[in-house]
PyMOL commands that place a pseudoatom at each C-alpha (Angstrom):
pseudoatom trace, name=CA, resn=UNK, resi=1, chain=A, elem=C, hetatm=0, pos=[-91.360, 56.460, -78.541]
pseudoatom trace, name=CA, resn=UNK, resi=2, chain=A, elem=C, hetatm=0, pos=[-91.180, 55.707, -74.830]
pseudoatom trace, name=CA, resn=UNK, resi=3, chain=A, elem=C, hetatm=0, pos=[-87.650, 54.104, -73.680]
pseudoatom trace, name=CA, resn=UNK, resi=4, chain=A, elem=C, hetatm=0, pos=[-85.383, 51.821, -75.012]
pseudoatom trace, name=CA, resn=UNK, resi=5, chain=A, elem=C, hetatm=0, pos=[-83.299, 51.133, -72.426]
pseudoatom trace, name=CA, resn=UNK, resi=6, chain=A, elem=C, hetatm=0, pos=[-84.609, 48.979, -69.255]
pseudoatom trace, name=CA, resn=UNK, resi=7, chain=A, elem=C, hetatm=0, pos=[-86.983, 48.693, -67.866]
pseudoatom trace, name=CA, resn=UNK, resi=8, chain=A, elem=C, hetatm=0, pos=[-89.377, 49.903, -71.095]
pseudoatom trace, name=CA, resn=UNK, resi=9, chain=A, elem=C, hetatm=0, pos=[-87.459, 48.208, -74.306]
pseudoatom trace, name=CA, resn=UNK, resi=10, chain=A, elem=C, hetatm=0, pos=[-90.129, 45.566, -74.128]
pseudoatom trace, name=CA, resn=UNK, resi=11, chain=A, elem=C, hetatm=0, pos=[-93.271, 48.112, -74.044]
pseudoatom trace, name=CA, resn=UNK, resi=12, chain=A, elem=C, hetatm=0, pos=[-91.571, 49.873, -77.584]
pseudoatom trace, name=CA, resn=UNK, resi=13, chain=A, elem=C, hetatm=0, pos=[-91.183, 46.623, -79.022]
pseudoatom trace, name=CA, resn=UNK, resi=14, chain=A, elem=C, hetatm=0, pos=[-94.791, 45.028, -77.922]
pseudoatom trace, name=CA, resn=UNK, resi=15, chain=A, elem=C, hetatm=0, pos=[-96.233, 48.804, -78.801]
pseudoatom trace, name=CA, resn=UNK, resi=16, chain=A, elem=C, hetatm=0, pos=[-93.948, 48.804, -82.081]
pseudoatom trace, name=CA, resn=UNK, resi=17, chain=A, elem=C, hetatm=0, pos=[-95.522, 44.823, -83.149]
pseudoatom trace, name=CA, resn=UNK, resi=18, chain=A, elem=C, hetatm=0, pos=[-99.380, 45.878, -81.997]
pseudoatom trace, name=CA, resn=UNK, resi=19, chain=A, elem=C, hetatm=0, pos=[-98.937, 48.972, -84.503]
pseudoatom trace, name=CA, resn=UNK, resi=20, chain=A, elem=C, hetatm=0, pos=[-97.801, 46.957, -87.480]
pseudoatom trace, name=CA, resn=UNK, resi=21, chain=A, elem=C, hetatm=0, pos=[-100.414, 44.705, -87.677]
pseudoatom trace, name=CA, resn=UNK, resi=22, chain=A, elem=C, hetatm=0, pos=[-103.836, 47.018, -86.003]
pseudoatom trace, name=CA, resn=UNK, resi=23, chain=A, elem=C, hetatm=0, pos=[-103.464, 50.952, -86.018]
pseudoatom trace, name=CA, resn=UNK, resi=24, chain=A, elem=C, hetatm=0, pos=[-105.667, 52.927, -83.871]
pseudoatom trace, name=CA, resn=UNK, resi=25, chain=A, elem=C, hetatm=0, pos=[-107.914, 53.459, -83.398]
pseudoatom trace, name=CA, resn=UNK, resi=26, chain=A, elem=C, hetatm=0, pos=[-109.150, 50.100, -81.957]
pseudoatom trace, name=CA, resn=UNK, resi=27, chain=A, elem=C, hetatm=0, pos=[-111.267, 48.706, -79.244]
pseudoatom trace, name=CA, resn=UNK, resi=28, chain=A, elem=C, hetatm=0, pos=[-109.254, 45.983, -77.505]
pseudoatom trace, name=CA, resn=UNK, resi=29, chain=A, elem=C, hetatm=0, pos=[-109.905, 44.343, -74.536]
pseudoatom trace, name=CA, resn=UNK, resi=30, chain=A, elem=C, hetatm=0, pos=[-106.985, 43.575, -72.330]
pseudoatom trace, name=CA, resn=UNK, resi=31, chain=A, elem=C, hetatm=0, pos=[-106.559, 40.779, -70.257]
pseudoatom trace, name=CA, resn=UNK, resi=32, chain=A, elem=C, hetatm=0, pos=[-105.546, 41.905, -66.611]
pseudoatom trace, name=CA, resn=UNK, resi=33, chain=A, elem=C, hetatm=0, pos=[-106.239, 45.050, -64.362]
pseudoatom trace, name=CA, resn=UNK, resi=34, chain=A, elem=C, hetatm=0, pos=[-104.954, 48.618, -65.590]
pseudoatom trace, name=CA, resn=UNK, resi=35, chain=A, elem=C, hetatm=0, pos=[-101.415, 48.347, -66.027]
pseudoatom trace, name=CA, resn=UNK, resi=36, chain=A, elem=C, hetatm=0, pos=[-98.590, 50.971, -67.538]
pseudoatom trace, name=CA, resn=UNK, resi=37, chain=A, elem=C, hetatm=0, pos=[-98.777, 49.204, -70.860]
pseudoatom trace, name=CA, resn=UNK, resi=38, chain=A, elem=C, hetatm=0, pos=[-102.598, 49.573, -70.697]
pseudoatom trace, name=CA, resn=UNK, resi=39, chain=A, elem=C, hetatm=0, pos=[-102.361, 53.477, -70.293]
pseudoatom trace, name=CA, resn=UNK, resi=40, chain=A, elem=C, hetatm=0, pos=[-99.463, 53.671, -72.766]
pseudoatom trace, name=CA, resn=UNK, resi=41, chain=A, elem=C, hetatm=0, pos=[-101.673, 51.801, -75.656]
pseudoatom trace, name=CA, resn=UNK, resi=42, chain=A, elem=C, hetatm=0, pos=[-104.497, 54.316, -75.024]
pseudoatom trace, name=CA, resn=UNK, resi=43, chain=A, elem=C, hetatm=0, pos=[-101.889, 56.953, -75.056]
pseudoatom trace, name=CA, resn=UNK, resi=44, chain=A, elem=C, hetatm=0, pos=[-100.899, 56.070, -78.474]
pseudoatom trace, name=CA, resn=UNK, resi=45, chain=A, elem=C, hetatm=0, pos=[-104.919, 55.920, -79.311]
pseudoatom trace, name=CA, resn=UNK, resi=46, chain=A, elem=C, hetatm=0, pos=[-106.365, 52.648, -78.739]
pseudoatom trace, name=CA, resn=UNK, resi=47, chain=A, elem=C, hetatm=0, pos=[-109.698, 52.429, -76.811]
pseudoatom trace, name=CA, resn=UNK, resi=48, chain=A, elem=C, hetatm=0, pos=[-108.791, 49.892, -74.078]
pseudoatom trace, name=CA, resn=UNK, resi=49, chain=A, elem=C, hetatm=0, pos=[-110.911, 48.256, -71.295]
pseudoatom trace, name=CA, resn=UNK, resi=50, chain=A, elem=C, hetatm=0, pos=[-109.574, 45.953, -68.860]
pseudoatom trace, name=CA, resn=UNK, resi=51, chain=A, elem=C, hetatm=0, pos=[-110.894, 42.890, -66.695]
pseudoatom trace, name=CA, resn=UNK, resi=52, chain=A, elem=C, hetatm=0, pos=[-111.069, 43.731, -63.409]
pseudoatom trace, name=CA, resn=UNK, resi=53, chain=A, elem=C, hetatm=0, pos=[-108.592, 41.119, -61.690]
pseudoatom trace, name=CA, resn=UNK, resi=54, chain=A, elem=C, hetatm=0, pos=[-110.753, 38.606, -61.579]
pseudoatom trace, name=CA, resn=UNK, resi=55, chain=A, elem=C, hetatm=0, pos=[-109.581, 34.822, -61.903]
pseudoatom trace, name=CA, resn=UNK, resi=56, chain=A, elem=C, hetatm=0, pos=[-110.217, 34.241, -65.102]
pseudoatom trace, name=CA, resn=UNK, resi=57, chain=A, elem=C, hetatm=0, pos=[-109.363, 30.205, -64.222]
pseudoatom trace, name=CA, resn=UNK, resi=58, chain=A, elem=C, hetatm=0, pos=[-112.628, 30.375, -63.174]
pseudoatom trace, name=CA, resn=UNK, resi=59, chain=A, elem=C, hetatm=0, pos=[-114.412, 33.784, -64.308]
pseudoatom trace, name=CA, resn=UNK, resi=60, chain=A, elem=C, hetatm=0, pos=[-114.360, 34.262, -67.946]
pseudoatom trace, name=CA, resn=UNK, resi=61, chain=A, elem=C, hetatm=0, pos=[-117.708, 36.282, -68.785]
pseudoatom trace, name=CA, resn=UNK, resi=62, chain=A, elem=C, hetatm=0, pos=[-115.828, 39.058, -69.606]
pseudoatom trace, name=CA, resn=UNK, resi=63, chain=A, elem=C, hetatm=0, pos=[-114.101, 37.410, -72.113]
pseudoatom trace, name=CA, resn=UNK, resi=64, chain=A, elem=C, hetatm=0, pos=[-117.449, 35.608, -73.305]
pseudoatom trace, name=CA, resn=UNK, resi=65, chain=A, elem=C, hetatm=0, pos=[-119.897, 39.337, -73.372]
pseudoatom trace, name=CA, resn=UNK, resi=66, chain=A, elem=C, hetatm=0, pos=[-117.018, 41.962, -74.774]
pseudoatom trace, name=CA, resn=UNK, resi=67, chain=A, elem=C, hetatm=0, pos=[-117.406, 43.460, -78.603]
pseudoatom trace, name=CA, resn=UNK, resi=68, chain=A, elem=C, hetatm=0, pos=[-114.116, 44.401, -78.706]
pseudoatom trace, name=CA, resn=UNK, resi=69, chain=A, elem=C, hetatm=0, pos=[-112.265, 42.970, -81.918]
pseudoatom trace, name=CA, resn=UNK, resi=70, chain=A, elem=C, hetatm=0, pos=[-108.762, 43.033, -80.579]
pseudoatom trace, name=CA, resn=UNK, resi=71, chain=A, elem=C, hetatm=0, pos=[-107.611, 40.874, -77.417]
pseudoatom trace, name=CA, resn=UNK, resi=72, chain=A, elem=C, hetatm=0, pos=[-104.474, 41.755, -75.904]
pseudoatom trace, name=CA, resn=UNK, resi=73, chain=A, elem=C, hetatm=0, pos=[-102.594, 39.317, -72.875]
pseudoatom trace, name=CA, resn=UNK, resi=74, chain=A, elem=C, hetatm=0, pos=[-99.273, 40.063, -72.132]
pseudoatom trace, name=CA, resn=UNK, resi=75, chain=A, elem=C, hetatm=0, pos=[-97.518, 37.738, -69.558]
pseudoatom trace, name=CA, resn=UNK, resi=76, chain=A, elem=C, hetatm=0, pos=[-100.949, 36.644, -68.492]
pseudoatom trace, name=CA, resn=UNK, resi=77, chain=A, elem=C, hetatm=0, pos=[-100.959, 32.836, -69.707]
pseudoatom trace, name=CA, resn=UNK, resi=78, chain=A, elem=C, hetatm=0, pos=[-98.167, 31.492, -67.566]
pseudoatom trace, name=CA, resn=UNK, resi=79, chain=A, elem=C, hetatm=0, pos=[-100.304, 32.646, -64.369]
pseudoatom trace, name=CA, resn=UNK, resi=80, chain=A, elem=C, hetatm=0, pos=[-103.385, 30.168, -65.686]
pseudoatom trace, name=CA, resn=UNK, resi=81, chain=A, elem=C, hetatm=0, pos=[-104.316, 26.422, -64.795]
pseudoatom trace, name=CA, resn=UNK, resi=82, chain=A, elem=C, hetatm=0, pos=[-106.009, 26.456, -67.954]
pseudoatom trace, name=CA, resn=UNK, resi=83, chain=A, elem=C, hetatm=0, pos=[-104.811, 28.612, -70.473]
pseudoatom trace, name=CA, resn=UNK, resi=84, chain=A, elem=C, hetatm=0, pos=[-106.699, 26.399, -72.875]
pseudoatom trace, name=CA, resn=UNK, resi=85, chain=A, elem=C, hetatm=0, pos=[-109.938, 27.648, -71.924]
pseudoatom trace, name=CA, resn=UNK, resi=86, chain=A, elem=C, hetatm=0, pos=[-109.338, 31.200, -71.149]
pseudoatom trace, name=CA, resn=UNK, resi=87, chain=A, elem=C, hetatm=0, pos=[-108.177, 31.362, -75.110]
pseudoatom trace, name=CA, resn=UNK, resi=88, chain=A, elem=C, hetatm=0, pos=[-111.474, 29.421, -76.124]
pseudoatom trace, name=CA, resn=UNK, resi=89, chain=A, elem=C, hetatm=0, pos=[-113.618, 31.388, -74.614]
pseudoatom trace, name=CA, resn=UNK, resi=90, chain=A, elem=C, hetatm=0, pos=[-112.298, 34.828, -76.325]
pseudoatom trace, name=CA, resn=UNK, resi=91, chain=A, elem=C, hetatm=0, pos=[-114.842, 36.453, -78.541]
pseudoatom trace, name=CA, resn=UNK, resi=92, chain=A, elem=C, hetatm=0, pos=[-112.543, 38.790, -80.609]
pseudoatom trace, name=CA, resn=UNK, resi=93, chain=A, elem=C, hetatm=0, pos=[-111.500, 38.288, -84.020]
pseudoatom trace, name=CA, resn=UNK, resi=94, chain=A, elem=C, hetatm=0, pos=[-107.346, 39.088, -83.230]
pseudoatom trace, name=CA, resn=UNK, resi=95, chain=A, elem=C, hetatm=0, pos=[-105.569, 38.645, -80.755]
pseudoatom trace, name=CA, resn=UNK, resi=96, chain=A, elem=C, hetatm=0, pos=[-102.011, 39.183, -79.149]
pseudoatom trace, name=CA, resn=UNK, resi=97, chain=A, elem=C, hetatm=0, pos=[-100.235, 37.647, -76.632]
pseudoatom trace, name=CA, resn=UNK, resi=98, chain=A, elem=C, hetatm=0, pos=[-96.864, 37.287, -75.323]
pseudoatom trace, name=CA, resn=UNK, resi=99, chain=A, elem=C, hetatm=0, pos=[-95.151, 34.944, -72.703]
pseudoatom trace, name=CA, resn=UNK, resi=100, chain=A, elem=C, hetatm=0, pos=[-92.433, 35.133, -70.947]
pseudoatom trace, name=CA, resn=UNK, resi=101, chain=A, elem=C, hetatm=0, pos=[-89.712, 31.584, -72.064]
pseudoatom trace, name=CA, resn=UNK, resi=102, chain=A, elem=C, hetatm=0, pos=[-88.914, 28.769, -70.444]
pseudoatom trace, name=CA, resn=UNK, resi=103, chain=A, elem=C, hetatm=0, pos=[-85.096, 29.418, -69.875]
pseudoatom trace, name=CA, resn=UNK, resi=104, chain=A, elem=C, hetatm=0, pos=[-82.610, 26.457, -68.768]
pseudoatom trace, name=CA, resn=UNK, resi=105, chain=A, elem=C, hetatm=0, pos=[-80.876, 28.767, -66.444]
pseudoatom trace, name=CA, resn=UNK, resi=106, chain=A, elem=C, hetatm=0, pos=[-83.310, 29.993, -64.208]
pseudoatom trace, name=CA, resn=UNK, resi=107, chain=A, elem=C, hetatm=0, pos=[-86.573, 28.135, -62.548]
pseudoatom trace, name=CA, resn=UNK, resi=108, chain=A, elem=C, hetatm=0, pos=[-90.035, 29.355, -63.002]
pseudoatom trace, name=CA, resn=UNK, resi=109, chain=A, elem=C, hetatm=0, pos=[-91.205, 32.895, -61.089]
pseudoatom trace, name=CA, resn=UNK, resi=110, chain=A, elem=C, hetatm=0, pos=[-92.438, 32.538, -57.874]
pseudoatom trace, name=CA, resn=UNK, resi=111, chain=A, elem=C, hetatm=0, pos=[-93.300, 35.182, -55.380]
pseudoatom trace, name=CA, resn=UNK, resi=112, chain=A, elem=C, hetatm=0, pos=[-93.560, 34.007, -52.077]
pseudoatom trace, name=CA, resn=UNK, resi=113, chain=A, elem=C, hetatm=0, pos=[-95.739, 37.032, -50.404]
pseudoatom trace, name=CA, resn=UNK, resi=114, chain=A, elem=C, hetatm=0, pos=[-98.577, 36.764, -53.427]
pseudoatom trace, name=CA, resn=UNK, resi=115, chain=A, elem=C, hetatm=0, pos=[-100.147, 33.286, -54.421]
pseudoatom trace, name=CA, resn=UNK, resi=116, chain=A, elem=C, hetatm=0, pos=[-101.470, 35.015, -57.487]
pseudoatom trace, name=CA, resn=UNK, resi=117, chain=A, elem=C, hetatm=0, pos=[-98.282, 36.064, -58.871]
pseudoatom trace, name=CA, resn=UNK, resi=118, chain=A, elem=C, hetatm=0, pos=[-96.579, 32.884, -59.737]
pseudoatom trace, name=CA, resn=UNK, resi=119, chain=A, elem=C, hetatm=0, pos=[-96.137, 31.335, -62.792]
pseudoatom trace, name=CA, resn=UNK, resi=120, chain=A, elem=C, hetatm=0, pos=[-97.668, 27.853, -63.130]
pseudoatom trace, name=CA, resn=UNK, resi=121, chain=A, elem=C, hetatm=0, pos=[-96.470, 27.152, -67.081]
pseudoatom trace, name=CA, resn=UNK, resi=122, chain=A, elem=C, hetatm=0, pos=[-93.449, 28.778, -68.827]
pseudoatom trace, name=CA, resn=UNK, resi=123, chain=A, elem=C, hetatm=0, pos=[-93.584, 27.780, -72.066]
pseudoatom trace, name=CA, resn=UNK, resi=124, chain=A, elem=C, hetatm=0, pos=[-91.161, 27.013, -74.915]
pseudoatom trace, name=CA, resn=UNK, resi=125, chain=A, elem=C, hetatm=0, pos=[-92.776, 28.527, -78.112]
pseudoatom trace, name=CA, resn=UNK, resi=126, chain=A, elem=C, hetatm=0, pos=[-93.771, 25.374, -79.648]
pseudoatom trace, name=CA, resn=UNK, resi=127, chain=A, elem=C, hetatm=0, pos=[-95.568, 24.828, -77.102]
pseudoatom trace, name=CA, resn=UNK, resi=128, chain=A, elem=C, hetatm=0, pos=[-97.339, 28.017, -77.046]
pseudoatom trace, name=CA, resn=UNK, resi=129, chain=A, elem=C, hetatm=0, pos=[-98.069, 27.501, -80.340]
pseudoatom trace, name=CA, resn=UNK, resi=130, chain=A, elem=C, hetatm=0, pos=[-99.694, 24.191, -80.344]
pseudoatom trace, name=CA, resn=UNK, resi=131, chain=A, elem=C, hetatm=0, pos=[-101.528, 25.503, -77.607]
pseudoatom trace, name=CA, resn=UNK, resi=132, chain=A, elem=C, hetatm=0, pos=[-102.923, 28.686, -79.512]
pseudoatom trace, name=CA, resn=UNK, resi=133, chain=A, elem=C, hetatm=0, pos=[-103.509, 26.430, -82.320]
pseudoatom trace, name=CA, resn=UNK, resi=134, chain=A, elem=C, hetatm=0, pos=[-105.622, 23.388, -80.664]
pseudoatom trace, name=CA, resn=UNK, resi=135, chain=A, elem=C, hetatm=0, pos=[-107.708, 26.383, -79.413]
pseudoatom trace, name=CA, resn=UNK, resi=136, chain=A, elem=C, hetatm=0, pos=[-108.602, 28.027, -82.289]
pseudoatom trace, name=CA, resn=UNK, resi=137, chain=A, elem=C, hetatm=0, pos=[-105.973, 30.461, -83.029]
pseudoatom trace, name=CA, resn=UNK, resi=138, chain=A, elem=C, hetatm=0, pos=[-104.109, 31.064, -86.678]
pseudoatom trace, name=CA, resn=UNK, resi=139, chain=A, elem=C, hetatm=0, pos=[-100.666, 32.857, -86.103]
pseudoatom trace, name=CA, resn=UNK, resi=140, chain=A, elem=C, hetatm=0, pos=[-100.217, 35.630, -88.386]
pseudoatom trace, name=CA, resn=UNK, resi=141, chain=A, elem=C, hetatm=0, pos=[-96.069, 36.515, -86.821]
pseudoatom trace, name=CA, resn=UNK, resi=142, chain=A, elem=C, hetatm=0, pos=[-94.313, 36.250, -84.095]
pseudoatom trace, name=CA, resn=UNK, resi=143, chain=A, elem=C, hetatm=0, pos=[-91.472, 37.479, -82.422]
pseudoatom trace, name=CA, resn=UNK, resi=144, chain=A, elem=C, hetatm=0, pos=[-88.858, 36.827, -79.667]
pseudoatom trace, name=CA, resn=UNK, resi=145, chain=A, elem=C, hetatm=0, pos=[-86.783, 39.051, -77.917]
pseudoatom trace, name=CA, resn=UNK, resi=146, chain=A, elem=C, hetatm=0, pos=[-84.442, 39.358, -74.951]
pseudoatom trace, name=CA, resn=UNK, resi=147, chain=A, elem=C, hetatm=0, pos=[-85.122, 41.432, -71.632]
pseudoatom trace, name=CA, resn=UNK, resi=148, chain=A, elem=C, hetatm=0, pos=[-81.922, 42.832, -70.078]
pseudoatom trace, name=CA, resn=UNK, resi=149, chain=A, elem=C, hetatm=0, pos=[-81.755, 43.362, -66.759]
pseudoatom trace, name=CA, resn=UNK, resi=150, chain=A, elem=C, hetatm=0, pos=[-79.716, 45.855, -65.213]
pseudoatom trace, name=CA, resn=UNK, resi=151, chain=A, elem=C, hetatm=0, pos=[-77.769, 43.477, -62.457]
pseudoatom trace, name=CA, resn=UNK, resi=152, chain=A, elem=C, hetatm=0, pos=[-74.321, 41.671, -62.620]
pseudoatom trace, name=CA, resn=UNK, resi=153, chain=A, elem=C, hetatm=0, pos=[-74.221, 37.850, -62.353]
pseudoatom trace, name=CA, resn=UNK, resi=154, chain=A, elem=C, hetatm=0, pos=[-74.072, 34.967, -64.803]
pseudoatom trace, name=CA, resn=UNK, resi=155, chain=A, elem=C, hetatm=0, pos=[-77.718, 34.917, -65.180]
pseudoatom trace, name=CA, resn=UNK, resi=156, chain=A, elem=C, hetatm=0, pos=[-78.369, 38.451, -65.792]
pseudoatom trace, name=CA, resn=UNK, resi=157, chain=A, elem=C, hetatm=0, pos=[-75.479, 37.870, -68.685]
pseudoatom trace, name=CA, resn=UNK, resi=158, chain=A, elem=C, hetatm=0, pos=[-77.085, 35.216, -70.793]
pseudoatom trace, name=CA, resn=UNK, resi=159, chain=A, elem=C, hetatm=0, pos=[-80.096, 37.702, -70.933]
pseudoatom trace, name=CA, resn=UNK, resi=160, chain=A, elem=C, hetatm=0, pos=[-78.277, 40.331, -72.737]
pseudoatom trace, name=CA, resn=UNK, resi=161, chain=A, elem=C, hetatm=0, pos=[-78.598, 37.475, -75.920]
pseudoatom trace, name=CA, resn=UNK, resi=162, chain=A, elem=C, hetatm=0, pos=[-80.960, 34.732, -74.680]
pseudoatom trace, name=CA, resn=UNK, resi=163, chain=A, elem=C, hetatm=0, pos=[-84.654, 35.626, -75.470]
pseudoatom trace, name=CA, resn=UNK, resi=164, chain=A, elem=C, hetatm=0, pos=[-87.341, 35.568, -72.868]
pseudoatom trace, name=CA, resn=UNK, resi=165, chain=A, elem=C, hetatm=0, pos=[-90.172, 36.882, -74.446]
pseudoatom trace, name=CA, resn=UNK, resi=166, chain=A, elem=C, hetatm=0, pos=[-92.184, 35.328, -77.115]
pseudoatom trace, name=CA, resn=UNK, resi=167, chain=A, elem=C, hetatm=0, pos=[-95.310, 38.222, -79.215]
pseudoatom trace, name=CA, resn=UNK, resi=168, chain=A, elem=C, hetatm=0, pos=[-97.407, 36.674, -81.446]
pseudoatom trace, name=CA, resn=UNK, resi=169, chain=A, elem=C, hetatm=0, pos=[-100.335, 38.034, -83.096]
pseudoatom trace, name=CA, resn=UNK, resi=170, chain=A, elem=C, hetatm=0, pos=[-103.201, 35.687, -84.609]
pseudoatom trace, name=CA, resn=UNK, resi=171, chain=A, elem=C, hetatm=0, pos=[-106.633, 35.754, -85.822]
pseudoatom trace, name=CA, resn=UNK, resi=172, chain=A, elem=C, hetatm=0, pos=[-109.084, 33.671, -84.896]
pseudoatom trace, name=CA, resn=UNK, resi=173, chain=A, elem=C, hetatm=0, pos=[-110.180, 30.423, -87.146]
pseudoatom trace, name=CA, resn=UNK, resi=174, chain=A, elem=C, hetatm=0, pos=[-113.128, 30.020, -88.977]
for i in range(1, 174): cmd.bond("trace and resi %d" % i, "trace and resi %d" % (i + 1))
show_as sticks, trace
zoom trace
């Protein structure tokens, strides 16, 4: 197991929920460049490819031509116009996802020296469910969980117990 205190708690818990539900070996295609949670879920044995950073807003064939039966998106939804569409278009037969939460206490993530690394929707999980549901996706579970950060404030505080991430897994429809 990798971590458990910050800033890898939430890789063992995402790694910890992908294993319950699909063992590997699996192909899975994951939504967003290489990352460290990438390399860690081929560590453990899963056969993962990655998009290449394209916009997927407006570039999707990836998503339309892969084989793989596994999708995997984490914190990729909130960066989307139209998360809508990027979920129609995905071929595989299970997928998970996680976003990060709406929370009262702080606005939504914006960094002001990258346009593409903003967040355009935080969600509350009803609403991310609705929207996995109106495009074709059947939640199997889902979790939430909190993400400490190691700072002192008021904010950092209500993190220790208010959760900011939401997992889910689902298959698709028939």
């Amino acid at each position: 197991m990798y971590e458990q205190n910050f800033p890898k708690r939430r890789f063992n818990i995402t790694l910890e929920f992908i294993k319950k539900h699909q063992s590997p070996p699996k192909q899975i295609l994951d939504l967003g460049i290489t990352n460290p949670f990438s390399e860690i879920m081929e560590n453990e044995g899963y056969l993962v490819t990655n998009t290449n950073g394209e916009d997927l807003d407006e570039d999707r064939s990836q998503l339309l031509k892969s084989k793989a039966k596994i999708t995997t998106a984490f914190e990729i939804f909130e960066h989307l116009l139209s998360p809508y569409e990027v979920l129609k278009s995905i071929n595989s037969d299970f997928l998970f996802a996680s976003i990060p939460l709406n929370l009262w206490f702080a606005k939504a993530y914006k960094n002001k020296n990258d346009e593409r690394d903003r967040h355009f929707h935080e969600f509350e999980d009803w609403q991310f469910d609705w929207l996995l549901e109106k495009s074709g996706w059947e939640i199997q579970d889902a979790i939430m969980f909190t993400n400490p950060v190691n700072k002192i404030g008021i904010r950092p505080i209500l993190r220790q117990f208010t959760p900011r991430y939401y997992l889910v897994y689902c298959k698709k429809s028939s």
